[in-house]
N, CA, C and O atoms as CSV, one atom per row, in Angstrom:
chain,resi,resn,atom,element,x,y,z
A,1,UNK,N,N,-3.304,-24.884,-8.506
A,1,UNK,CA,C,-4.590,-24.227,-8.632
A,1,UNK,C,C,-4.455,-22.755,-8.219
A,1,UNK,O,O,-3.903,-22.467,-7.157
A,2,UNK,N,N,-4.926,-21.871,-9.000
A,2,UNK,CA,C,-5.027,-20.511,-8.703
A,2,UNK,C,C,-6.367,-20.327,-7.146
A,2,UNK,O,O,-7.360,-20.867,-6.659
A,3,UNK,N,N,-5.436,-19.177,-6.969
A,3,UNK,CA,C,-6.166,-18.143,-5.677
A,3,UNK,C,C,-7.122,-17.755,-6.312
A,3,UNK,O,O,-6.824,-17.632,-7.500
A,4,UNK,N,N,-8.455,-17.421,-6.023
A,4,UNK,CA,C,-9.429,-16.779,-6.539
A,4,UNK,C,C,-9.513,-15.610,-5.610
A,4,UNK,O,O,-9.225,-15.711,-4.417
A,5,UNK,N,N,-9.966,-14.349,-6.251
A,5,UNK,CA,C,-9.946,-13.099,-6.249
A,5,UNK,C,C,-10.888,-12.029,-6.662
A,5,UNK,O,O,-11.131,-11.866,-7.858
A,6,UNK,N,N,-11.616,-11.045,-5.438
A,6,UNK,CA,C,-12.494,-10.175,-5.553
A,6,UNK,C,C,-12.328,-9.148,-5.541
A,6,UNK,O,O,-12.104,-8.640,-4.442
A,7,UNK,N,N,-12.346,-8.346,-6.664
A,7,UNK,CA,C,-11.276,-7.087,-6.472
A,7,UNK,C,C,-12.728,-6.323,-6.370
A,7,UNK,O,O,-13.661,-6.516,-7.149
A,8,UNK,N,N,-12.734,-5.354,-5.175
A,8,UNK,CA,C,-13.110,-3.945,-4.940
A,8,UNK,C,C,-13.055,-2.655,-5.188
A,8,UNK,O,O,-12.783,-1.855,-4.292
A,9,UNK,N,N,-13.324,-2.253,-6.530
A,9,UNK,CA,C,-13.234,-0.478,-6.378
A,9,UNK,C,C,-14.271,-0.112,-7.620
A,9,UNK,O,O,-14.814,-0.717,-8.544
A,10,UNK,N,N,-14.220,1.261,-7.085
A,10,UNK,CA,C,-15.006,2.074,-7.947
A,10,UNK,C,C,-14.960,2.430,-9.044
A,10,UNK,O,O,-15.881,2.901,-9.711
A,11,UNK,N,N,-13.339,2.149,-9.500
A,11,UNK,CA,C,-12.614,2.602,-10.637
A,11,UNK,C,C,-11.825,1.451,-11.704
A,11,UNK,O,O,-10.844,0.720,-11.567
A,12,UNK,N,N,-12.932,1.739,-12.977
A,12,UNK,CA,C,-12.505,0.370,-13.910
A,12,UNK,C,C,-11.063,0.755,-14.495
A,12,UNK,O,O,-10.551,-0.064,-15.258
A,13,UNK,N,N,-10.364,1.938,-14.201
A,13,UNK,CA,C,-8.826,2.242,-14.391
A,13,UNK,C,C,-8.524,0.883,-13.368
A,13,UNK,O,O,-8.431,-0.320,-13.613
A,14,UNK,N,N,-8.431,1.585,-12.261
A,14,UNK,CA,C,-7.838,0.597,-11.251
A,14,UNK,C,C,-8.121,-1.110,-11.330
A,14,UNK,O,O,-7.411,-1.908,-10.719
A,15,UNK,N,N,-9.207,-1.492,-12.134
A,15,UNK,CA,C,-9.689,-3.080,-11.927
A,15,UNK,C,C,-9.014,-3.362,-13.179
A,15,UNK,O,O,-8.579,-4.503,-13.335
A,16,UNK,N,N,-8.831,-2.330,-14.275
A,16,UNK,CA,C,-7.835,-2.924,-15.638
A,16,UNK,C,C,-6.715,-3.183,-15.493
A,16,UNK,O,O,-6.189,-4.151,-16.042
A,17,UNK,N,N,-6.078,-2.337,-14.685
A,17,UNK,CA,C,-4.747,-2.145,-14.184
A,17,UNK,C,C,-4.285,-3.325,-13.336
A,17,UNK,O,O,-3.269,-3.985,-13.555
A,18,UNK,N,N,-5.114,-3.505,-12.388
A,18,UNK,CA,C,-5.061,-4.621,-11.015
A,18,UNK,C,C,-4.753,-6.592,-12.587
A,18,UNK,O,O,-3.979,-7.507,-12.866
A,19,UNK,N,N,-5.551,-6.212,-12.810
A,19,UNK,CA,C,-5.670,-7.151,-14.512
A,19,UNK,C,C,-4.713,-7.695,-15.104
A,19,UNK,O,O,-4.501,-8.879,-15.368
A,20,UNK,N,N,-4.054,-6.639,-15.332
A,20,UNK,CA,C,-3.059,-6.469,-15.994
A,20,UNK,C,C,-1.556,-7.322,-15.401
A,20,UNK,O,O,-0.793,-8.196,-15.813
A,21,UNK,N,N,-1.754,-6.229,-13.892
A,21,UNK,CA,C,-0.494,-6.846,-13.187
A,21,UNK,C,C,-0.657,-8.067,-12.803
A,21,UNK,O,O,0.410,-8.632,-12.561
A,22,UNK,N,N,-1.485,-8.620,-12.671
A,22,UNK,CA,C,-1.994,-10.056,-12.294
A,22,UNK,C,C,-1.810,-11.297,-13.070
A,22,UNK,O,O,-1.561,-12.434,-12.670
A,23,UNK,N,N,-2.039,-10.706,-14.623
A,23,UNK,CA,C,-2.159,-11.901,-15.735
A,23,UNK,C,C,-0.640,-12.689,-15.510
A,23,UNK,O,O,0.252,-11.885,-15.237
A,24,UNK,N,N,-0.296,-13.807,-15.564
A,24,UNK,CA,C,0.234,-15.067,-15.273
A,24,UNK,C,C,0.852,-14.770,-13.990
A,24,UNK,O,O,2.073,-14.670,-13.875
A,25,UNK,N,N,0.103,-14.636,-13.097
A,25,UNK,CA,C,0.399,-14.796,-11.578
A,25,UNK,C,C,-0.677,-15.767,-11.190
A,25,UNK,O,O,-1.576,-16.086,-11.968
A,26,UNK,N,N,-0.519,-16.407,-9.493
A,26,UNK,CA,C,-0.803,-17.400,-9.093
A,26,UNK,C,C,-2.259,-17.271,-8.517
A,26,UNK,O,O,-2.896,-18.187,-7.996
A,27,UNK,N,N,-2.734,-15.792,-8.728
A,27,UNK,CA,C,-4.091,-15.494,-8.811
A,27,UNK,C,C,-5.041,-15.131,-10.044
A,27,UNK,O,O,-4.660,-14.714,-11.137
A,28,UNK,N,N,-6.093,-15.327,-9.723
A,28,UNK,CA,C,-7.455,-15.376,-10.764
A,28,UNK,C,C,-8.574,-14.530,-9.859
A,28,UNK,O,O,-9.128,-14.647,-8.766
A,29,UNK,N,N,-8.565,-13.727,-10.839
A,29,UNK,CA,C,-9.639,-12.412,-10.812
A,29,UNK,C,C,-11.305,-13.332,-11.117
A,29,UNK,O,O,-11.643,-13.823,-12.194
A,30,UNK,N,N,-11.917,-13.341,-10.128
A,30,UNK,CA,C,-13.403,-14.284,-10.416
A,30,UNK,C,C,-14.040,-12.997,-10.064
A,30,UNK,O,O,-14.368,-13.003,-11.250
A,31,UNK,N,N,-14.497,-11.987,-9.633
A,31,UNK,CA,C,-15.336,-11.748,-9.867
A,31,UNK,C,C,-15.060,-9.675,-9.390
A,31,UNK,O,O,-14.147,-9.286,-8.663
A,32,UNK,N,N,-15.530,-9.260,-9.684
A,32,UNK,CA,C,-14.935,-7.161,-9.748
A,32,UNK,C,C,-16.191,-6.630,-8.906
A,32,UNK,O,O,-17.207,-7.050,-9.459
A,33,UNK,N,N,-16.409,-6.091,-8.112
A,33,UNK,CA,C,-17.341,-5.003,-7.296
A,33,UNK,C,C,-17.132,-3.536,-7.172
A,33,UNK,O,O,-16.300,-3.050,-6.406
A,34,UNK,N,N,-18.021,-2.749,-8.057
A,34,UNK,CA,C,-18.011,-1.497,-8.261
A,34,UNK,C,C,-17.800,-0.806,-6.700
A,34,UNK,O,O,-16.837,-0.168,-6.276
A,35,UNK,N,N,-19.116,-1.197,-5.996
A,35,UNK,CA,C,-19.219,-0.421,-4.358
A,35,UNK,C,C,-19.462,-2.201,-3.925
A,35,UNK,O,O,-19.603,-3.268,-4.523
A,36,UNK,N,N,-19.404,-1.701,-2.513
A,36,UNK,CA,C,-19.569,-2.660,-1.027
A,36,UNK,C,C,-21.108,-2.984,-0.884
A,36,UNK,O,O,-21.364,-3.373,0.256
A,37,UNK,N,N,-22.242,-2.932,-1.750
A,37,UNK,CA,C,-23.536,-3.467,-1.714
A,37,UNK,C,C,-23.239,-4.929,-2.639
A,37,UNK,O,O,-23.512,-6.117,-2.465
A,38,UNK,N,N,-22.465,-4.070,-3.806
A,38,UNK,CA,C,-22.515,-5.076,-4.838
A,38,UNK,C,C,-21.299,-5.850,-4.616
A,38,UNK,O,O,-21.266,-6.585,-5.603
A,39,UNK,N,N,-19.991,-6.188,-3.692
A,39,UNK,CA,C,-19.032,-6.810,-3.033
A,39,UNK,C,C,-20.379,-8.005,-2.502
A,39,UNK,O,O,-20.517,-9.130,-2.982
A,40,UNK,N,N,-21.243,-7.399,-1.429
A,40,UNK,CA,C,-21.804,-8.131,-0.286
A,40,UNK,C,C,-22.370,-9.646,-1.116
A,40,UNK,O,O,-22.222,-10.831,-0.815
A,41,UNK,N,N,-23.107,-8.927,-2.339
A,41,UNK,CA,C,-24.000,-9.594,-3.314
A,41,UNK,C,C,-22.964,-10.795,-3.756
A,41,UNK,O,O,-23.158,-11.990,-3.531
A,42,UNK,N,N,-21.896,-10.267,-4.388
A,42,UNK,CA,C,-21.682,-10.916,-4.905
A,42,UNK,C,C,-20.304,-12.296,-4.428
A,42,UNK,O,O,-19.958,-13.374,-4.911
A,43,UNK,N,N,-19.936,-11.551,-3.384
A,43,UNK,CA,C,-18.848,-12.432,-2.371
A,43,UNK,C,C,-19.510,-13.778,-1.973
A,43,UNK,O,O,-18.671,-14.626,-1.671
A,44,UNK,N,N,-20.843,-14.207,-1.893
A,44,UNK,CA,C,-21.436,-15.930,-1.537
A,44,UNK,C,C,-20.977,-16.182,-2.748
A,44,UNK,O,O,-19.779,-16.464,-2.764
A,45,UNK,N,N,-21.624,-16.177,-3.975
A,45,UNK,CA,C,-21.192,-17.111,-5.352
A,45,UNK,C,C,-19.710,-17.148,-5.674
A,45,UNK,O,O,-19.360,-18.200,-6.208
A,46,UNK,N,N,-18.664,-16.160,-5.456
A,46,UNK,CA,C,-17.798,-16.004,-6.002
A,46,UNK,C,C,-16.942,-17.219,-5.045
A,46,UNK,O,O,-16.385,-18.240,-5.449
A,47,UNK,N,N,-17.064,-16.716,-3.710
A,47,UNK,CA,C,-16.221,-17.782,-2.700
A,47,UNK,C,C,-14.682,-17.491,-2.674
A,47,UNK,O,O,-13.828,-18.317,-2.351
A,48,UNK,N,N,-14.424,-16.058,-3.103
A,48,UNK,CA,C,-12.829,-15.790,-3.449
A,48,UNK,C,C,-11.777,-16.341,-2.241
A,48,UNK,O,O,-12.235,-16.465,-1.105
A,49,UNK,N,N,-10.703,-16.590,-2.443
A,49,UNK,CA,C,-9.561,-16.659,-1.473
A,49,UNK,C,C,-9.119,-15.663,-0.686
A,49,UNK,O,O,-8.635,-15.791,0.439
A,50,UNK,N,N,-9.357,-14.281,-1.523
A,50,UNK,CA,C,-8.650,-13.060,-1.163
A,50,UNK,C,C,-9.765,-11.963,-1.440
A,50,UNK,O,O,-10.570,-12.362,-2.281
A,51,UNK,N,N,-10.004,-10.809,-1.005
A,51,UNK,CA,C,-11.071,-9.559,-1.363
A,51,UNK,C,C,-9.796,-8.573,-1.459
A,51,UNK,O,O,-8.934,-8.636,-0.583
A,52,UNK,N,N,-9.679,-7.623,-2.576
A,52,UNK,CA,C,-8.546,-6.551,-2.017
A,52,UNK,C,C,-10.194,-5.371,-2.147
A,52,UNK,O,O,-11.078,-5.390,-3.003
A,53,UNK,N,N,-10.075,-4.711,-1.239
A,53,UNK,CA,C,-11.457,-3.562,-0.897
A,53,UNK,C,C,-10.645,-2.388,-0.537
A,53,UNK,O,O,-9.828,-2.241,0.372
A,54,UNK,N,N,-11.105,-1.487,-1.570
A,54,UNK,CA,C,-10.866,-0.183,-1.680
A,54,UNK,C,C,-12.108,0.621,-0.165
A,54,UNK,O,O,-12.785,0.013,0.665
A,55,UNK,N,N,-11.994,1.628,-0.309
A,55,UNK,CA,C,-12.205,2.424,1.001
A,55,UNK,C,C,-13.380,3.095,0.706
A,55,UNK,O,O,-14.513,3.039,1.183
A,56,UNK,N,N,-12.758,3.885,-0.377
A,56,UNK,CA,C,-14.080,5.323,-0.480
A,56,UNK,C,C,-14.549,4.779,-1.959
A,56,UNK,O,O,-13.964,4.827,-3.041
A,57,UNK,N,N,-15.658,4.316,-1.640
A,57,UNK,CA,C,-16.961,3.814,-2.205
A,57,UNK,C,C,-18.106,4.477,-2.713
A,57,UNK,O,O,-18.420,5.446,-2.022
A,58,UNK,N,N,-18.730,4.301,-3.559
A,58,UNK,CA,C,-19.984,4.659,-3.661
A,58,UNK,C,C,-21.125,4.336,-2.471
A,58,UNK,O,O,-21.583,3.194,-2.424
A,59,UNK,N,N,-21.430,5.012,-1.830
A,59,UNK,CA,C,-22.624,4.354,-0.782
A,59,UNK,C,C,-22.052,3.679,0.733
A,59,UNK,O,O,-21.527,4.283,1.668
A,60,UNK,N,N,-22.383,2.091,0.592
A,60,UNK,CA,C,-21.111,2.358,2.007
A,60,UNK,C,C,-19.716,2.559,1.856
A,60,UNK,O,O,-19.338,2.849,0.721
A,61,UNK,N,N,-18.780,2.459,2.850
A,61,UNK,CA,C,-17.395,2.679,2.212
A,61,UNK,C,C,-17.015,1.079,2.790
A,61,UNK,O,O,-17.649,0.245,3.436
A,62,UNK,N,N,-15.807,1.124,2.271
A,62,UNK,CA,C,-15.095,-0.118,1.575
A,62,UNK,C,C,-14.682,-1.010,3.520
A,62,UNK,O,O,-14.486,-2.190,3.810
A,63,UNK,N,N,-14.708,0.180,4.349
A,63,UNK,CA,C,-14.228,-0.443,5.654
A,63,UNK,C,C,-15.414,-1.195,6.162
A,63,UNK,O,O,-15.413,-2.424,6.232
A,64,UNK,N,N,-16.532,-0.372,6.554
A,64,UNK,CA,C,-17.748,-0.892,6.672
A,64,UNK,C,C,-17.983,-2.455,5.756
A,64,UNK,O,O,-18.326,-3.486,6.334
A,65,UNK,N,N,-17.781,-2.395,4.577
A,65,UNK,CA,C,-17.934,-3.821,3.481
A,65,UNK,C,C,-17.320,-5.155,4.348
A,65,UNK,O,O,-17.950,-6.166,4.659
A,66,UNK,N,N,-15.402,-4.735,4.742
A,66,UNK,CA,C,-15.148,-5.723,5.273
A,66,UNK,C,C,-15.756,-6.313,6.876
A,66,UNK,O,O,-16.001,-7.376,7.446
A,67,UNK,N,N,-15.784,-5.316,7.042
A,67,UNK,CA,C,-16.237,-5.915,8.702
A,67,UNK,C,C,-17.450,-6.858,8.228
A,67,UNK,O,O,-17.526,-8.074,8.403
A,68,UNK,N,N,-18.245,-6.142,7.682
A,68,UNK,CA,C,-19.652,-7.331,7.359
A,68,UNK,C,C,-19.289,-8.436,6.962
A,68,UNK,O,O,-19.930,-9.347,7.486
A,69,UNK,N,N,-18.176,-8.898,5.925
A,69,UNK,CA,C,-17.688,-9.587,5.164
A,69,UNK,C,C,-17.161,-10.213,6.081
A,69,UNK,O,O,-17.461,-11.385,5.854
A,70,UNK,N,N,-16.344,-10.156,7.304
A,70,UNK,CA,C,-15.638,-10.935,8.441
A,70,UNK,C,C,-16.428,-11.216,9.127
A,70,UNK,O,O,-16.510,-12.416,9.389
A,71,UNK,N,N,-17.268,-10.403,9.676
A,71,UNK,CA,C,-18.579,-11.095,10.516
A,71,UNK,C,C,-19.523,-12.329,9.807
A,71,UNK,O,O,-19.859,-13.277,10.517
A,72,UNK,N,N,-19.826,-12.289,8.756
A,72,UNK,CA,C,-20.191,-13.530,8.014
A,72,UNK,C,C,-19.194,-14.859,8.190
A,72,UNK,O,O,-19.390,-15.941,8.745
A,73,UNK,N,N,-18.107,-14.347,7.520
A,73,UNK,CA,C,-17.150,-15.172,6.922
A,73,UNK,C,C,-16.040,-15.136,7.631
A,73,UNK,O,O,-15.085,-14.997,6.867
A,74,UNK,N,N,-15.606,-15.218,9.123
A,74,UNK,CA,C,-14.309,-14.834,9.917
A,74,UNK,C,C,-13.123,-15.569,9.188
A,74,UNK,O,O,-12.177,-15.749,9.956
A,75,UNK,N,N,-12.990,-15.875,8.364
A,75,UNK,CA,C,-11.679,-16.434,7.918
A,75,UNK,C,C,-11.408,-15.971,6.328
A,75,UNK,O,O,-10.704,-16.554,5.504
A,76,UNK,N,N,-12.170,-14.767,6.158
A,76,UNK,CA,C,-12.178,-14.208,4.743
A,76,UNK,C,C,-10.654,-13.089,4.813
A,76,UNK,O,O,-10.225,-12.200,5.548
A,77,UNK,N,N,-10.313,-13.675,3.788
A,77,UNK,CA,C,-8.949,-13.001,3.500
A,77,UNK,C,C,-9.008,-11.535,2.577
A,77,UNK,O,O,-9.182,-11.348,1.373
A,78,UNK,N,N,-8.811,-10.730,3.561
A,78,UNK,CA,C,-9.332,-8.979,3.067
A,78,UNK,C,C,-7.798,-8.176,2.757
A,78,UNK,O,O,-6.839,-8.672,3.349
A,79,UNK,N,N,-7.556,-7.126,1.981
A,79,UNK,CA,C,-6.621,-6.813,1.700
A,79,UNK,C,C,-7.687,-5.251,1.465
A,79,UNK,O,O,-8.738,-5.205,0.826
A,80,UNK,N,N,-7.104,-4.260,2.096
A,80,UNK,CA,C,-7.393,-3.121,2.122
A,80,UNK,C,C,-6.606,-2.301,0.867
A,80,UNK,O,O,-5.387,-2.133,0.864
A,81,UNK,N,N,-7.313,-1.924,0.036
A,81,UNK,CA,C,-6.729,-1.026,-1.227
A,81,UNK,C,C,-7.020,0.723,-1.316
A,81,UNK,O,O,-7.887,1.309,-1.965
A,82,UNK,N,N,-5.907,1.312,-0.373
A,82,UNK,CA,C,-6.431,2.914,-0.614
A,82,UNK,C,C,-5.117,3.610,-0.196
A,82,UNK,O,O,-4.128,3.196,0.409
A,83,UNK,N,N,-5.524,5.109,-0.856
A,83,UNK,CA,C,-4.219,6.049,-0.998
A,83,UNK,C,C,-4.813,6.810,0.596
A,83,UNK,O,O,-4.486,7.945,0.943
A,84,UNK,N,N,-5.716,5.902,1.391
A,84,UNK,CA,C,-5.795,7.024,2.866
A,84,UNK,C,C,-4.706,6.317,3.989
A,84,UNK,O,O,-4.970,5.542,4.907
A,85,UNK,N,N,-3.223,6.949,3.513
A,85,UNK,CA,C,-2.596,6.090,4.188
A,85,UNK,C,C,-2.184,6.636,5.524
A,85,UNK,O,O,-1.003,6.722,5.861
A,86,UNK,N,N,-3.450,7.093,6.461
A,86,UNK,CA,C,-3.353,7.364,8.263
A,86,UNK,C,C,-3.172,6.313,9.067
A,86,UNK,O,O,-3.410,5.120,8.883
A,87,UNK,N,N,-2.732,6.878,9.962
A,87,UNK,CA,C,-2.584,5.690,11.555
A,87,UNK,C,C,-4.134,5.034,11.534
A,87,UNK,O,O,-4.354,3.861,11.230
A,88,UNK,N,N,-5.188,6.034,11.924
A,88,UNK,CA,C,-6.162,5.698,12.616
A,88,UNK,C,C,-6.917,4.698,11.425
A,88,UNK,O,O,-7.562,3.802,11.969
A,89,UNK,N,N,-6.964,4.667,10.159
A,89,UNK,CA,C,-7.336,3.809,9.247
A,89,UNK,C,C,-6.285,2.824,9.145
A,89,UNK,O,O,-6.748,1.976,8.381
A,90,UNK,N,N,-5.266,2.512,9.452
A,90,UNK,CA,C,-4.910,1.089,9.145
A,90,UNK,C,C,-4.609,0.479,10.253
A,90,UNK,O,O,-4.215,-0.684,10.163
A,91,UNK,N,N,-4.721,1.117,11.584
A,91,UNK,CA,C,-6.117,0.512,13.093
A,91,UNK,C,C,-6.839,-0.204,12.709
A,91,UNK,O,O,-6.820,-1.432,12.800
A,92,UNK,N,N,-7.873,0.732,12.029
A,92,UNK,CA,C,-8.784,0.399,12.037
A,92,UNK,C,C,-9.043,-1.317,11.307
A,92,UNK,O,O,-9.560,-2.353,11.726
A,93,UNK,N,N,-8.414,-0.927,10.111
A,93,UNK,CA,C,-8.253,-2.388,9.274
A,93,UNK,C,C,-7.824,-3.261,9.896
A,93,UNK,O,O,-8.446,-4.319,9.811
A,94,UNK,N,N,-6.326,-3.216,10.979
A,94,UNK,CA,C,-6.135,-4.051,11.761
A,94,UNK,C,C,-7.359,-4.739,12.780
A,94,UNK,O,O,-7.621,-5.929,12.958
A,95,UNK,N,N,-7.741,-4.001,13.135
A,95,UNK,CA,C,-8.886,-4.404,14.307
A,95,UNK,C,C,-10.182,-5.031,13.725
A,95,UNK,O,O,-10.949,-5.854,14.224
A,96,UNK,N,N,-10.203,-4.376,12.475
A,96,UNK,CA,C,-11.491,-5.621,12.234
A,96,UNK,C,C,-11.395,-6.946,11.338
A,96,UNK,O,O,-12.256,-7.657,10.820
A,97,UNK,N,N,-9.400,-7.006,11.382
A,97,UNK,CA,C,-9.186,-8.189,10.802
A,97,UNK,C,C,-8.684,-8.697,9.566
A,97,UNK,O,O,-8.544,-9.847,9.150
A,98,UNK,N,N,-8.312,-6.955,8.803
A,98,UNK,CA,C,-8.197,-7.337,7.698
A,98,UNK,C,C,-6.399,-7.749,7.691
A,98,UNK,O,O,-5.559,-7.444,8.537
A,99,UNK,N,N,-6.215,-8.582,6.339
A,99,UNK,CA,C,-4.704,-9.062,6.650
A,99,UNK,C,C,-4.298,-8.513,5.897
A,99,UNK,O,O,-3.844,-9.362,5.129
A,100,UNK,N,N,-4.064,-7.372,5.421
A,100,UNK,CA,C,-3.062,-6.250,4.754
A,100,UNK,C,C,-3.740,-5.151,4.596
A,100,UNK,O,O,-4.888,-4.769,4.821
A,101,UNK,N,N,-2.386,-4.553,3.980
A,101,UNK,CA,C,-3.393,-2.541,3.751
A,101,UNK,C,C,-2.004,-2.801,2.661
A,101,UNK,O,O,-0.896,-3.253,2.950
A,102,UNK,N,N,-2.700,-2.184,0.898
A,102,UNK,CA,C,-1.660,-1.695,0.308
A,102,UNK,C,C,-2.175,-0.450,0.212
A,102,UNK,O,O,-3.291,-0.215,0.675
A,103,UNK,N,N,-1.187,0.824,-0.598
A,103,UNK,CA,C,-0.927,1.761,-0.636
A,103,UNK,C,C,-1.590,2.336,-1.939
A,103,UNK,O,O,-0.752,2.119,-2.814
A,104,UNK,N,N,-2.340,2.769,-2.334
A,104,UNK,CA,C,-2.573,3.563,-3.724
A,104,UNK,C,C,-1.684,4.422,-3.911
A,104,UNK,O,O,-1.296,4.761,-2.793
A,105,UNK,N,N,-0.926,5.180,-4.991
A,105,UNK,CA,C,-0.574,4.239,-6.323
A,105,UNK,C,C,0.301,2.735,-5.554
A,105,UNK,O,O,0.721,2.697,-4.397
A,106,UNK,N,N,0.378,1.793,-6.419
A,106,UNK,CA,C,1.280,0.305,-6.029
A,106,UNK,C,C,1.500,-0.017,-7.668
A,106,UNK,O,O,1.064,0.551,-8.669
A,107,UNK,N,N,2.380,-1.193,-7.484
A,107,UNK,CA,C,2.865,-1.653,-8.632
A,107,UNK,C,C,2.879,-2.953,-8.915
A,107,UNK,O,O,3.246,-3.643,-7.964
A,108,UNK,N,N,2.611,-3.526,-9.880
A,108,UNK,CA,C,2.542,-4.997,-9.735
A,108,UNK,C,C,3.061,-5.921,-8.882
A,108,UNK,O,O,2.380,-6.864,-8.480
A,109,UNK,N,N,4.910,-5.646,-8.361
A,109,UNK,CA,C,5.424,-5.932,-7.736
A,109,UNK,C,C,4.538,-6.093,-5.900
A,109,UNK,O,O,4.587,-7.054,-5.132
A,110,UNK,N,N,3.831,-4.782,-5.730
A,110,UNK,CA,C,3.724,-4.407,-4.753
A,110,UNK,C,C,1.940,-5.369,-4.479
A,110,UNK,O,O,1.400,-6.069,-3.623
A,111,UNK,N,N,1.705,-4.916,-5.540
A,111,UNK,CA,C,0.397,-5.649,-4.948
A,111,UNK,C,C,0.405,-7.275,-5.032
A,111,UNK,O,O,-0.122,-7.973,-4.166
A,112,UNK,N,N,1.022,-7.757,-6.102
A,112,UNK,CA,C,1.823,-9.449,-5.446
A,112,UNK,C,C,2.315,-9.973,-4.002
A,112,UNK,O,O,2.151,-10.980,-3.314
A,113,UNK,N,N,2.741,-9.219,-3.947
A,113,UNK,CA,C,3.598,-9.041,-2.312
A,113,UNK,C,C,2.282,-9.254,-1.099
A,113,UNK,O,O,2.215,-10.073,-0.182
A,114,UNK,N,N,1.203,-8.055,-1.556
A,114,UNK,CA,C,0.245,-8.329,-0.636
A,114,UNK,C,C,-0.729,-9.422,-0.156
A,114,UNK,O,O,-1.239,-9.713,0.926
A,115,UNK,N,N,-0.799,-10.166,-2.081
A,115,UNK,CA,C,-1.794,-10.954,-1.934
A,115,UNK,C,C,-0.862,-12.110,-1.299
A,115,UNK,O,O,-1.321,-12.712,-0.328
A,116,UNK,N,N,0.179,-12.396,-1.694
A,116,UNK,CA,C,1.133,-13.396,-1.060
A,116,UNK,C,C,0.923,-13.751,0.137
A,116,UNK,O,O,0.513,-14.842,0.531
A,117,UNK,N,N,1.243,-12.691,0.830
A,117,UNK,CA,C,1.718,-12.295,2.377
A,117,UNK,C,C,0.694,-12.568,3.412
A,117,UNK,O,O,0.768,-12.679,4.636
A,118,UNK,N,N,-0.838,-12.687,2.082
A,118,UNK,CA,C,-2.000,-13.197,3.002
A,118,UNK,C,C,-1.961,-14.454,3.409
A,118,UNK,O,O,-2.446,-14.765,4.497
A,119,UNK,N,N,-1.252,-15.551,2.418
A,119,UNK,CA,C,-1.393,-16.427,2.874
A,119,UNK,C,C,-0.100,-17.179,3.454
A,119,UNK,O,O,0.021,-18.399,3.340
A,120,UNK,N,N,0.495,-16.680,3.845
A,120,UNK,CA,C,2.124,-16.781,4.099
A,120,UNK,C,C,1.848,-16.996,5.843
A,120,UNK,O,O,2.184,-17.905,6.602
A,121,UNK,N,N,1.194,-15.903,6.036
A,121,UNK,CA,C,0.380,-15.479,7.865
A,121,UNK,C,C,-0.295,-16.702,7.773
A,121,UNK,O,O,-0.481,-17.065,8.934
A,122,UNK,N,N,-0.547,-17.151,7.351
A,122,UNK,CA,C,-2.079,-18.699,8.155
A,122,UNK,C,C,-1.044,-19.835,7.838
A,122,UNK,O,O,-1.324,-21.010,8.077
């Protein structure tokens, strides 16, 4: 049975792309969130395995999304997606739980690796 999967970003480049590298891998794309209002909305119905959440958002940003998303759901599997690759932001992701940070640009290879690795840790 496939992983189900909530991909986060602002950019339908990036959600075609994410698509792309994905098709016959051991995950399934259920459901895409432009910004972190419409993540919040739509993360109860979807019930994904994995969220990968981009950062800089329309409205709130993508860090703010997960924490809410862990405070609901403490066992929600978050994967941080952004090219802000500082100390003090992937702290931050650490501390509120999320179980990876990939890198903007990544490559199919690379973002496999991440979603993997989420569940490799539990």
């Amino acid at each position: 049975m496939k992983k189900k999967l909530l991909i986060v970003d602002d950019s339908l480049f990036v959600f075609e792309e994410m698509k792309l590298m994905l098709a016959d891998s051991e995950f399934e794309i259920v459901e895409y969130a432009k910004s972190a209002e419409d993540a919040l909305e739509k993360f109860e119905s979807a019930m994904p395995d994995v969220v990968t959440m981009d950062i800089i958002l329309p409205g709130m940003d993508g860090m703010d999304a997960a924490e809410i998303l862990l405070q609901r759901e403490p066992k929600t599997n978050i994967v941080i997606v952004s090219s802000l690759a500082y100390d003090e932001t992937m702290e931050r992701a650490r501390k509120i739980g999320a179980k990876g940070f990939l890198f903007k640009p990544f490559d199919g290879k690379q973002l496999l690796e991440s979603l993997t690795a989420v569940f490799q840790e539990a």
